[in-house]
C-alpha positions in Angstrom: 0.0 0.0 0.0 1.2 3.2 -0.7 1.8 5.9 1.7 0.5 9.2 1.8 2.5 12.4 0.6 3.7 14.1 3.9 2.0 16.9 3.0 -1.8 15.5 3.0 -1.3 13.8 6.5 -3.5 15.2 9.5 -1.0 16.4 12.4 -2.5 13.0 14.4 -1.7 10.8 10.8 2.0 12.2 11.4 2.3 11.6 14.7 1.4 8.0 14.5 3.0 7.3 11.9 6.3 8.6 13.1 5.9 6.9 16.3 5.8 3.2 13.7 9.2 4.7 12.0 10.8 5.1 15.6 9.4 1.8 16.9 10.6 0.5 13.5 14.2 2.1 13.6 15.0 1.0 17.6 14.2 -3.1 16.5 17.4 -2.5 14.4 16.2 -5.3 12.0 16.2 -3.2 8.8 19.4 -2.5 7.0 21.3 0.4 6.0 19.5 1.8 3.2 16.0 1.4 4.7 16.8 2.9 8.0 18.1 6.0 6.2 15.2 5.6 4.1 12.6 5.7 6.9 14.7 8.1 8.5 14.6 10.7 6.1 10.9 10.2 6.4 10.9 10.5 10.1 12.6 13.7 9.6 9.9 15.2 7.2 6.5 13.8 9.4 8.7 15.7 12.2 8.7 18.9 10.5 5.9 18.6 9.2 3.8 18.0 12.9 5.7 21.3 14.0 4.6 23.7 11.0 1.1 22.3 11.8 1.4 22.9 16.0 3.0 26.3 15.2 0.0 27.0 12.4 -2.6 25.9 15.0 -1.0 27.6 18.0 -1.2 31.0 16.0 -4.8 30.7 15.0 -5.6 30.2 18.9 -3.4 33.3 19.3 -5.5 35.3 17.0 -8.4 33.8 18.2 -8.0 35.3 21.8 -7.1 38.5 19.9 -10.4 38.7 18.4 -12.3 37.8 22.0 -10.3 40.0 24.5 -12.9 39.7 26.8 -12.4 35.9 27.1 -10.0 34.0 29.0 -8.6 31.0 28.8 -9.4 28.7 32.2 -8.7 25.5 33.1 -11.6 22.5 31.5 -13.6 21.6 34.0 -16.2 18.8 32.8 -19.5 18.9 33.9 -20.9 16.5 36.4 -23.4 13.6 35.3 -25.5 12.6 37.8 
């Protein structure tokens, strides 16, 4: 099955899939050229997941901006009875 480009994976899609590449890389079954292989890849999901973080963190920023009159507080779930 092919993989999808870097750029079309969800920040969560990334994430898990660089979490397989790591898992993959510390066996230490794979040879040379396929650990550089997956490597490099590891390196792009990586980057990738930060832009996306960074990306997401500013829209919250502007966000707050928008509603100065809000503020952020701590999630507190409401109790089912």
């Amino acid at each position: 099955m092919a993989r999808k480009k870097i750029e079309n994976l969800s920040f969560e899609e990334a994430l898990v899939e660089l979490e397989s590449i790591v898992d993959s890389l510390e066996k230490g079954d794979l040879n040379l050229e396929d650990s550089m292989t997956l490597f490099e890849r590891g390196l792009s999901l990586s980057q990738i997941s930060q832009v996306k973080l960074k990306d997401a963190e500013q829209k919250v920023q502007i966000l707050m901006q928008r509603h100065q009159d809000s503020s952020l507080a701590d999630f507190q779930p409401e109790e089912t009875e």
